[in-house]
C-alpha positions in Angstrom: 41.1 31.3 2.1 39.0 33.6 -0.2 36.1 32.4 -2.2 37.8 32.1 -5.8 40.5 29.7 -4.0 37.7 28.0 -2.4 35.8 27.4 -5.3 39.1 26.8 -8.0 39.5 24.2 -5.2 35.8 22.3 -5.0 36.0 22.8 -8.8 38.6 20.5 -9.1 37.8 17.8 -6.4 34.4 17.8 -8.3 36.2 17.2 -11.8 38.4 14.4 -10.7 35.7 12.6 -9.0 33.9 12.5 -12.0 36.4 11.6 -14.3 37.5 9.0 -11.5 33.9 7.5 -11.9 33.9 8.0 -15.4 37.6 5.7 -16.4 36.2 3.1 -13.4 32.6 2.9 -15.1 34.3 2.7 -18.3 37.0 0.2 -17.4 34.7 -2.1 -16.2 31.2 -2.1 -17.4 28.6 -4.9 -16.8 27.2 -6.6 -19.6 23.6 -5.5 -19.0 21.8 -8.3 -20.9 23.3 -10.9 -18.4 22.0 -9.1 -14.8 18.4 -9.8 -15.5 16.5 -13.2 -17.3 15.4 -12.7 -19.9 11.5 -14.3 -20.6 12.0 -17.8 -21.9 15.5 -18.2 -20.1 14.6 -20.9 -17.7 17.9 -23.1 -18.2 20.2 -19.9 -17.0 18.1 -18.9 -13.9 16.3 -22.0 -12.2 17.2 -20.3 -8.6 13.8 -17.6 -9.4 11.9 -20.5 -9.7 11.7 -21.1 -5.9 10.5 -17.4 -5.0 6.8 -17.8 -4.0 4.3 -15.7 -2.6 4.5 -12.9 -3.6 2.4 -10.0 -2.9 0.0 -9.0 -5.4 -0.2 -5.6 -5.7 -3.9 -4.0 -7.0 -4.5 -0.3 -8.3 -6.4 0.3 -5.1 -3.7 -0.8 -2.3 -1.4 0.6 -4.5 -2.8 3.7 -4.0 -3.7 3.4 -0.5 -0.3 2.9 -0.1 0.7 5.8 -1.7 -2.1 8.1 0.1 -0.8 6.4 3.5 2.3 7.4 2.9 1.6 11.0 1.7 0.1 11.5 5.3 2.9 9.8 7.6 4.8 12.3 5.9 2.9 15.4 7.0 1.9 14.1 10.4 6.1 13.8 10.7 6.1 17.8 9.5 3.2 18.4 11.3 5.1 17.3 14.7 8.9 19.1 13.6 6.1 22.4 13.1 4.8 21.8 17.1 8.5 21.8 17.9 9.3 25.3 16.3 6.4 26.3 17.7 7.3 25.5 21.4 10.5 27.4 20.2 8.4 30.7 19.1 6.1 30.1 22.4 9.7 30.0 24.6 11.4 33.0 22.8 8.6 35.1 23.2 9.7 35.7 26.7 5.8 36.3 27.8 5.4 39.3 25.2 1.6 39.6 24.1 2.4 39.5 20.6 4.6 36.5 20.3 2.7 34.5 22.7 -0.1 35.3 20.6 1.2 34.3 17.2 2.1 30.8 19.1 -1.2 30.3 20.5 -2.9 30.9 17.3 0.1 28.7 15.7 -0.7 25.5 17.9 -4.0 25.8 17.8 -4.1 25.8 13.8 -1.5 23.0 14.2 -3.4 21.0 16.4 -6.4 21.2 14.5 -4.1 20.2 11.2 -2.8 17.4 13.1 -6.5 16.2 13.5 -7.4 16.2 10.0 -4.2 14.3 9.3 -5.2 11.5 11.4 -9.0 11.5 10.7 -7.3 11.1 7.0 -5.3 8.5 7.8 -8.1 6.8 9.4 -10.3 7.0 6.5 -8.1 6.0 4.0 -7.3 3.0 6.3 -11.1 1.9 7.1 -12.0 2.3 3.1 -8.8 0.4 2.3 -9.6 -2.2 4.6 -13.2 -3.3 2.3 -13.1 -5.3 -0.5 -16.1 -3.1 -3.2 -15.0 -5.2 -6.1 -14.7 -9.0 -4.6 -18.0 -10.8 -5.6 -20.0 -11.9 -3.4 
């Protein structure tokens, strides 16, 4: 199959799933104003009166959540990079220039993967203090 059949053909499975979605949204669209209460509507949706205990969320765990997750993020890239560089250390095949480049590799990585957790760390200890709960 050449590419102008190829695309002619994901052209047109693209353009009936769309229209597909389009008659089935159209066909049978919610009423929005009835999925969520609106305030003052207690006599519709007595059931949300029994959720309690909620979290409260503040600016600054909100942000420590947010920081928190930035850096599980890179410490996951940081450990997919120490796999590709075991790769680059293997396929050197003991050439000085390749081992090289993997040594200096995992030893920026490593040092990386320290700051990351010292970060984390941080971020976790700071969290952990109340600075604007009277005393």
């Amino acid at each position: 199959m050449n590419h102008t059949k190829t695309l002619k053909l994901a052209a047109t499975i693209a353009f009936l799933k769309l229209t597909s979605l389009a008659t089935a949204f159209a066909a049978g669209q919610p009423d929005l104003n009835k999925l969520t209460p609106r305030p003052g509507d207690i006599t519709k949706y007595k059931d949300l009166s029994t959720i309690k205990n909620l979290p409260t969320i503040t600016m600054e765990s909100g942000i420590s959540n947010i920081v928190k997750t930035v850096l599980a993020w890179s410490m996951s890239l940081a450990l997919i990079a120490l796999i590709v560089t075991g790769v680059f250390y293997l396929t050197s095949q003991g050439e000085d220039a390749g081992t090289t480049k993997a040594k200096n590799m995992l030893k920026y990585l490593l040092i990386g993967i320290l700051a990351i957790a010292s970060a984390y760390g941080i971020v976790s200890g700071v969290a952990s203090f109340d600075f604007f709960k009277a005393a």
